[in-house]
N, C-alpha and C positions, 0 to 999 in steps of 0.2 A: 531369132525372130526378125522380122521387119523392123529394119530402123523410126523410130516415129520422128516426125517431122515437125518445125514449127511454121506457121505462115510466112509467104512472103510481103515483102512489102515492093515489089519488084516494080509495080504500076504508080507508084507514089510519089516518084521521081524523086525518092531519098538513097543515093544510094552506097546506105551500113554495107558493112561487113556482113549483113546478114539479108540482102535482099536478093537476093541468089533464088528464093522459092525454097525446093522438097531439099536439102541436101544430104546425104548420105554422111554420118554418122563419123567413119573414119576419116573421108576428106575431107569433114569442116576439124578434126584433130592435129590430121596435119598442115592444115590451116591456121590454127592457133600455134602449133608448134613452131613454124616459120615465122610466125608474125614474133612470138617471144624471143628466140636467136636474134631474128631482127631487131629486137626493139634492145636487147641488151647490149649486141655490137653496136647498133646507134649512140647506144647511153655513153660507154665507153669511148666515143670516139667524141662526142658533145665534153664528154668530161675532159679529154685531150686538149680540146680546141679551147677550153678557159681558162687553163691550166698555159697552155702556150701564149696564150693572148695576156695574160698576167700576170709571167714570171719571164716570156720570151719576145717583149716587147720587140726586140730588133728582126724580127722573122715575121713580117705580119702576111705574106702570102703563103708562109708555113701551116699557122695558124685560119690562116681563110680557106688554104686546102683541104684542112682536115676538117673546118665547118662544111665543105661543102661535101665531103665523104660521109659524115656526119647525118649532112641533110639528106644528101643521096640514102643512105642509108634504111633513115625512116619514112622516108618521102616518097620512095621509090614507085615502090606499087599503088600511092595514094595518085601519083601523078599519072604511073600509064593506065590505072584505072580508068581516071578520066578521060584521058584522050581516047578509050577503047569504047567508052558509052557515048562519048560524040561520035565518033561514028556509026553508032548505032541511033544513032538521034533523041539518046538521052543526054540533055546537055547540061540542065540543073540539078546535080546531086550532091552529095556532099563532098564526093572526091574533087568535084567541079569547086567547088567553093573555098577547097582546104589549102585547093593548088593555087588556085586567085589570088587567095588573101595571102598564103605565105611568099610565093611569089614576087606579087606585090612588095613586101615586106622586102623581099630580097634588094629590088630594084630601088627604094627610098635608103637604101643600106643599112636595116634591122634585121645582122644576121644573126644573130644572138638569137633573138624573137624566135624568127624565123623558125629554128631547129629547132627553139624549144618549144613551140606550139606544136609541130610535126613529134616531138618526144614525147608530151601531154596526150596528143590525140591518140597515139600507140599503145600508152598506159592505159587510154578509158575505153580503147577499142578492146584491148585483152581482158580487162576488169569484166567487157561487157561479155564477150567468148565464154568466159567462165559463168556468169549468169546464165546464159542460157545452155551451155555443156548439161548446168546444174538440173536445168527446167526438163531437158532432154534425159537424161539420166535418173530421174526420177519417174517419169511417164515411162519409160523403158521398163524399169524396174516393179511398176506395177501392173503394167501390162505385159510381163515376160510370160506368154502362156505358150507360145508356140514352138513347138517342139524340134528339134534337128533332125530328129532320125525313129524310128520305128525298126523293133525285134518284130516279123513276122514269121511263121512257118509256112516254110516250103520243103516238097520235100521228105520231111523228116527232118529238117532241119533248123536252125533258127539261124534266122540270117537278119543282119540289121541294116536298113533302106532306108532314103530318103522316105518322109510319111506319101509323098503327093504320088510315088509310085505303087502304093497299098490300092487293091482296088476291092470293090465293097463284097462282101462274102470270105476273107480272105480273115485267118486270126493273127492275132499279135498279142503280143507274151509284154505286160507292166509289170518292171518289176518294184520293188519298193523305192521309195525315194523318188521314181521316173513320173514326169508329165506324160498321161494318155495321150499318144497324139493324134489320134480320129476319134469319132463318136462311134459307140457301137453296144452291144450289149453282153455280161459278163456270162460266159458259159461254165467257167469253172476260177475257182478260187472265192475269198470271200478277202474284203479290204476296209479302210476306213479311206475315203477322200477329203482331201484338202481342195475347197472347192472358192478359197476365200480370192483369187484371182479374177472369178467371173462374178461372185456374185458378193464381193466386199465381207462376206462372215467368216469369223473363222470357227465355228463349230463342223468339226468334220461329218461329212456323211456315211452312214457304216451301205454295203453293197455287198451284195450276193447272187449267185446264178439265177441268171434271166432279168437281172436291175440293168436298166440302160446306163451308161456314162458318154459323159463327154469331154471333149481333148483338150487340155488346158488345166483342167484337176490333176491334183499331183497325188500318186497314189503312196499312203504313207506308210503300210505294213504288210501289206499279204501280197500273193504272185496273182495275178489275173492273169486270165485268159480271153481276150476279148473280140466278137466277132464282128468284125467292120461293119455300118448300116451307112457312113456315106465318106463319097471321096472327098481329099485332105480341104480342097478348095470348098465344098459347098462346110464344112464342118463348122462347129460355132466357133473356135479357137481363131478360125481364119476370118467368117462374118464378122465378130467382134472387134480383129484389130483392123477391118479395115473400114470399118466403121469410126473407129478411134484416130486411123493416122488421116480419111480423109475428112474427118470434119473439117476442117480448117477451109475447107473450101465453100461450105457454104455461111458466109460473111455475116454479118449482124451487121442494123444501118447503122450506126455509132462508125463501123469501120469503113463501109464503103465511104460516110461523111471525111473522117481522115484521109482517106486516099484521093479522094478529091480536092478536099481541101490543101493538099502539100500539093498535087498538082499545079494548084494557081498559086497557090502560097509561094515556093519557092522563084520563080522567076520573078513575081513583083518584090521582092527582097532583094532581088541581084540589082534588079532595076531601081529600086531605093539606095540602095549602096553607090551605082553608079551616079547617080545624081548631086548623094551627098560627099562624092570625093571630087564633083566636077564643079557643080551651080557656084559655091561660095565662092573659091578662088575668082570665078571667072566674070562672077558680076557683086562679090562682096566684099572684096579687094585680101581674100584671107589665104594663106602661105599653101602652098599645093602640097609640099610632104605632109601638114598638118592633115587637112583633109582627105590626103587620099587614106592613111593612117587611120584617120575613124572612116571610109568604106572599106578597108579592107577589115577592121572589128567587127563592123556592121553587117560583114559577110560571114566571122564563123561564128557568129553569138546566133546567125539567122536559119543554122540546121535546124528541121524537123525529124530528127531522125527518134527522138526521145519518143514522141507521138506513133512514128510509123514505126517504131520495132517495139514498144510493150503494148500498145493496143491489142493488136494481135494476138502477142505473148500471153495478154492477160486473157481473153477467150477461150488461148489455147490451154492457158493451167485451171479455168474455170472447168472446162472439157475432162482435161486428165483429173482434178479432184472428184469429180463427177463419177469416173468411171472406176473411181480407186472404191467409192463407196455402192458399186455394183449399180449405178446410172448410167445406161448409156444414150448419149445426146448426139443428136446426127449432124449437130451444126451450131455454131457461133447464134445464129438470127433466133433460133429455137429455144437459147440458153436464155439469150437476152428477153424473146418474148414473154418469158415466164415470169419478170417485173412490171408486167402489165395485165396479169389474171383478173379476171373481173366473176369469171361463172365459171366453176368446174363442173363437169356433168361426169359420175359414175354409172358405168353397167354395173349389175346387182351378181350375179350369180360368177366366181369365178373374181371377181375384184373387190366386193368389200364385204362378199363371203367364204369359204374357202369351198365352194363347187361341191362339196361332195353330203349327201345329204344323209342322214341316221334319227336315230329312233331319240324324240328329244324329249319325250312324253308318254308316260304310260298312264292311261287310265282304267281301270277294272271295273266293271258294271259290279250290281250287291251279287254276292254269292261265288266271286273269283278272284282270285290275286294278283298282284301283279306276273310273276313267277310264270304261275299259271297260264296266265294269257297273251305272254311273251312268248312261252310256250308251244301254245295252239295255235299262234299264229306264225311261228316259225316252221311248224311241221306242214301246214298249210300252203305256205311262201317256198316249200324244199326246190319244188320242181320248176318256178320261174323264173326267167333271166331279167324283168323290167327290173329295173334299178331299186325301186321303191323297194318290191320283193327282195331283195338281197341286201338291202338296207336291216332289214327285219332280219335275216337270217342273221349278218352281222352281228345286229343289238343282242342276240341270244350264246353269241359269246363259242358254240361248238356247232358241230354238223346235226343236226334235226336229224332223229331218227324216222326212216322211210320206210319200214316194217310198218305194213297194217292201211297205207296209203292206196287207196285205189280210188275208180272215177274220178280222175282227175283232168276239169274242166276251166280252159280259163276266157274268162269272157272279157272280150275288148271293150276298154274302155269303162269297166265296172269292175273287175278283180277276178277272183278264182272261186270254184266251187269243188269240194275236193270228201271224199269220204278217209276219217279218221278213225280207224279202230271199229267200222261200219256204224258209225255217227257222223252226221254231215256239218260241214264246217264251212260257212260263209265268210269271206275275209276280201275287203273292197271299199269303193266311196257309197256315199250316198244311195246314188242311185241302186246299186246290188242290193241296200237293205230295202229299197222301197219295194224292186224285183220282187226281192222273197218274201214279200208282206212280212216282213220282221219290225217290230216296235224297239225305236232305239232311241238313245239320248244323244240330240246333235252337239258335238265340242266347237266351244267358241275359240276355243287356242289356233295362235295364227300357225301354219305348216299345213303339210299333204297328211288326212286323214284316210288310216286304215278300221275299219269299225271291223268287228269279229261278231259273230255271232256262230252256236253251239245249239243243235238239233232245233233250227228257230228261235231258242234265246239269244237276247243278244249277253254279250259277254265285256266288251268294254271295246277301249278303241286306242289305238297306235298315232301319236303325232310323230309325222315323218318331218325334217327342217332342215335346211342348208345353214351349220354354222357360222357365224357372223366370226372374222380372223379378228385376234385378239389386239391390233393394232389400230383397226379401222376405226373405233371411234376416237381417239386420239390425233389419227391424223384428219379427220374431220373439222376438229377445234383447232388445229395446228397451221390448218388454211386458212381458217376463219381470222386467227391472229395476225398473219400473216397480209390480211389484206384483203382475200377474197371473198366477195359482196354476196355470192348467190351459189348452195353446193345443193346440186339436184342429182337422184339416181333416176333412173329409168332399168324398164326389169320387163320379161315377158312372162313374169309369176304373177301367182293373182293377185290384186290390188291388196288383201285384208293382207298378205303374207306382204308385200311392199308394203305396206303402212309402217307396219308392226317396227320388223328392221328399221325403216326411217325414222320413227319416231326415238330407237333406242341409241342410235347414231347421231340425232341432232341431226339433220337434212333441213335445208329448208322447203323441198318440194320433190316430190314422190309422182312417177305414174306408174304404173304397172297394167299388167296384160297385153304387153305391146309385143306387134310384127315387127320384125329391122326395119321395114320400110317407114313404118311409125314413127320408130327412134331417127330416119334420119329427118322427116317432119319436123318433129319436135325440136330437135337440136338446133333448124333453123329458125323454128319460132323463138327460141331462148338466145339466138343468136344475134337476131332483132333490138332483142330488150335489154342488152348489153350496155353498158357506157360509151361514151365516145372515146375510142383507142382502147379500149378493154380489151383482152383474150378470151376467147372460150376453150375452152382445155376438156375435152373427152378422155377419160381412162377405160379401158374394156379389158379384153383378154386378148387381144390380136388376133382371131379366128373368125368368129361369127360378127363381129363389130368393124370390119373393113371398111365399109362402105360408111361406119359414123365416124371411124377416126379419118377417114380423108376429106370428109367435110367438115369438122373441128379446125380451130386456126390454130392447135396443138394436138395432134393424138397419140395419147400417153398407153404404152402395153404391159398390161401385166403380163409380160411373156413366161416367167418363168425361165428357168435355164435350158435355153435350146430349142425354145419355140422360134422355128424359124418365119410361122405367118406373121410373128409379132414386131420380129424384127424385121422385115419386109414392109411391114403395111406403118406402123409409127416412127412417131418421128422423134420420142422417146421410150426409153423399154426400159423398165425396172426389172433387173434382174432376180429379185425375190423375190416375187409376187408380194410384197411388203404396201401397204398403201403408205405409209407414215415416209415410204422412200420419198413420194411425192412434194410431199414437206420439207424436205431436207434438199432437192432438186429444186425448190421453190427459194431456201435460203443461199444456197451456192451460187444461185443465180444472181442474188443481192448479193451479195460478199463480190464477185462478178463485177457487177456493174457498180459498183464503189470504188474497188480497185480502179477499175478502167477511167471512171468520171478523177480520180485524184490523179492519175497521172495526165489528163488532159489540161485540169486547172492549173496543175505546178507546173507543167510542163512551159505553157503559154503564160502561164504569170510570172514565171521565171526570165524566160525569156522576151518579155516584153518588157521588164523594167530595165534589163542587162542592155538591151537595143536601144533603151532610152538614153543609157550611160555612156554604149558608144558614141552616140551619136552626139553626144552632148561634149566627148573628149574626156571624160570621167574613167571611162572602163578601159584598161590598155590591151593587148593581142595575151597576155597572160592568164588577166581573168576574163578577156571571153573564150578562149581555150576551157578555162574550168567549168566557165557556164553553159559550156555546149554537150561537154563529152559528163561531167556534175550531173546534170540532167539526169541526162540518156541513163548513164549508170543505175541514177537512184529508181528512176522510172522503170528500168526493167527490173531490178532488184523485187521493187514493191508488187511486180506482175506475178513474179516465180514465188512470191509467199503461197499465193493460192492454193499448192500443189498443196501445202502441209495443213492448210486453212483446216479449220471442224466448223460444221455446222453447230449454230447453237441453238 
């Protein structure tokens, strides 16, 4: 698979071990592997040089050699770091600051210091390597969907390809245990999929000839045989992670504030430091080693680098916990916006019901039974493909016998008329019984009514309804807890059939019978009556609601696995059509933004009391060494919990 990446902090003028941008996976390894050699020949040759200075007092240029092997050692790449970003006209970063101050240290003659701040900083540089290896390696490992190679047949033969050379019509052979590596549809075998990669479940899904799949599900017991429907690049396995590795690029303002902020931030630090190693001596009569001594503290206790590499960090494992529980977030700003929900607006059919509509009501007029009039109105319904009609077949459980069926008529927009066993059988809305002059009893139950009627009698009536998912009212109150003020559906069903749903969901406001063009009206009038800095958050189905989720300040899709309108058109996609996902995208995003808010407070209040200390001659190059790289440490530490975080 593609390496995932973590943000850079490359514009922030900090410049970590880690402000490099996208890096590639094995080179920041053997990145850290170098840095670790180094840092133990450093220690080694630190532990030489005390050891000589201690016991081999008569040798002090012996001893000063091997401090400066020593410092060479661990210093090395911190100093041509720097001079390689001044020429590139990054001058304030932290290589810039590490080399200053020890430097400095050198020339006042604290060689001692010197190494051992350059020894410290090696130790909280690698501590930090492994934090984020850890952050890396975990997002890797939940997102390992994509596949190395693909069995297809050619031939006669089975030969195993790269997948992105598979082109669509072409079959490939999954065998057990194998990640599918394209989407496509199963012509022969039957399997159970592990499908909990893309969409965080782990209830496998059973598949059989002619069930679509998709690449990234790991197939766990049977042979497939699978006919490509699209190439490797347009597949969800690929959609997905490149959805996942490029979030990081679209910022949340919390970050862009940090990146600007260490912009000004670090030079007016350098420029405090230089002041306060110059102004005292030279008009307050006070000792120039003492002074320069707290600016050069006052220069490594003044990295930002704490702020500019877990900020990020923390986005970036908000993102991967996100997408571990089948949320996929197309960006840091998206994640963040979801701590400012004020209105959520659901589409009705398809989002907080499950689209598919059946028989949720039988009623029998006197004189027929249920049975019966299931019956008659499935023999009725044999020969139509509307949805409703097949709805009704469905309800009756077998194929309707079509022995005895003839004139059969169906009329638009009213239902069928159809001869049963040469008795005529009326099956339709309203209006067909008004047609027939047939005397009926109108049902008050909300859903799509079928009324039947038998040689001019009527016989009873069919309520047809779009199941409400057994999630959706839960995660209705679970928004409500959460914060948000105002949850409205909007529905092109008819208002009685919107009510109904709404009222058993707890909504606060229902329209129904609406055009798109209505729904994107609306969402602007609701848009209006917002709070000030609230969100409005649209959920739909990603297909027919395009044009409401791109006018929402978040548009949320129930995609489903593999809707690719869904994840084209929002700007979040729950992968299991799940509404209660919503809730839990709504807490990760708080969990999110706590993380990030605590590492900004310790971060700056750490370092603001430590700045006080140097400055004041209290804090010596030892422990502003701890409180610089201390920080940074704990701060990214606290970022990479997220990955493991649970919604509560």
């Amino acid at each position: 698979m593609r390496e995932s990446t973590v943000p850079a902090a490359e514009a922030s003028g900090c410049g970590c071990s880690h402000d490099h941008g996208h890096v590639h996976a094995h080179a920041h390894q053997e990145t850290s592997h170098t840095r670790l050699y180094r840092l133990l020949c450093g220690a080694v040759l630190f532990g030489a040089a005390l050891l000589l200075e201690r016991f081999a007092a008569g040798t002090p240029a012996l001893s000063l050699l091997v401090f400066a092997a020593a410092y060479l050692t661990l210093g090395g790449d911190v100093l041509w770091g720097a001079l390689k970003n001044i020429t590139r006209g990054r001058v304030f970063d932290e290589n810039f600051l590490m080399g200053l101050a020890t430097v400095g240290a050198l020339a006042i003659g604290q060689v001692t210091e010197a190494v051992a701040v350059m020894l410290f900083y090696q130790v909280g540089e690698s501590f930090q390597d492994m934090a984020v290896r850890r952050s890396r390696r975990s997002i890797a490992a939940l997102m390992d969907i994509r596949p190395d190679s693909a069995t297809v047949r050619r031939g006669g033969a089975l030969l195993k390809v790269a997948p992105d050379t598979v082109d669509i019509g072409e079959v490939i052979v999954v065998r057990p245990g194998e990640k599918i590596p394209l989407d496509g549809v199963v012509i022969e075998g039957a399997s159970a999929l592990d499908t909990s990669a893309l969409t965080g479940e782990s209830l496998p899904r059973d598949v059989s000839a002619g069930d679509a799949v998709l690449s990234g599900c790991v197939n766990k017991n049977g042979l497939l045989a699978v006919r490509v429907t699209k190439l490797f690049g347009d597949s969800t396995a690929s959609k997905i992670l490149d959805l996942v590795e490029n979030a990081s690029a679209k910022k949340a303002p919390v970050e862009h504030f940090i990146t600007t902020f260490s912009r000004y931030y670090t030079p007016a630090v350098v420029a405090l430091a230089a002041l306060l190693a110059v102004v005292p001596p030279l008009f307050l009569g006070g000792e120039w080693a003492e002074w320069l001594s707290r600016g050069l503290i006052f220069l490594v206790i003044s990295c930002p680098c704490a702020l500019v590499i877990s900020i990020p960090l923390g986005f970036f494992g908000g993102i991967g916990r996100a997408s571990r529980a089948g949320i996929l977030v197309k960006g840091g700003n998206y994640l963040d916006a979801l701590n400012k929900l004020d209105t959520v607006v659901f589409d009705k059919t398809g989002t907080l019901t499950k689209g598919v509509f059946s028989v949720s009501k039988i009623v029998p007029a006197q004189g027929f039974t249920a049975d019966e009039l299931l019956a008659l109105a499935a023999r009725a319904e044999a020969f139509s493909t509307h949805p409703i009609a097949q709805s009704v077949v469905a309800a009756y459980g077998k194929k309707p016998a079509t022995d005895g069926l003839t004139g059969y008529e169906e009329l638009a927009g009213l239902g069928v008329r159809v001869m049963v066993d040469n008795r005529t059988v009326w099956a339709g809305n309203e209006k067909l019984m008004a047609r027939a002059g047939i005397s009926y009893t109108l049902s008050a139950a909300p859903g799509t009514k079928v009324y039947i009627a038998l040689d001019g009698v009527f016989a009873g009536c069919l309520v047809i309804s779009d199941q409400i998912k057994p999630d959706s009212q839960s995660a209705v109150a679970s928004l409500k807890v959460r914060g948000v003020r105002k949850t409205v559906m909007l529905t092109g069903d008819s208002p009685d059939i919107a009510e109904a749903v709404a009222g058993e969901l707890g909504l606060d406001e229902v329209y129904g019978g609406l055009l798109p063009a209505q729904k994107v009206d609306l969402v602007e009038r609701l848009d209006a009556k917002k709070r000030p800095g609230g969100k409005l958050l649209f959920v739909g189905d990603g297909i027919n609601d395009a044009p409401v989720l791109a006018r929402a300040d978040i548009g949320v899709a129930m995609g489903g696995v593999g809707s690719d309108a869904a994840i084209e058109a929002a700007d979040i996609v729950l992968m299991t059509d799940e509404p209660s996902k919503l809730a839990e995208a709504v807490e990760i995003a708080a969990q999110t933004k706590r993380v990030v808010w605590q590492n900004i407070v310790f971060a700056l209040g750490v370092k603001g009391i430590f700045l006080l200390l140097g400055a004041f001659g209290v804090a010596t190059l030892w422990e502003a060494v701890f409180a610089d790289v201390g920080v940074a440490l704990l701060a990214v530490l606290n970022a990479t919990r997220l990955i493991h975080a649970r919604a509560r």
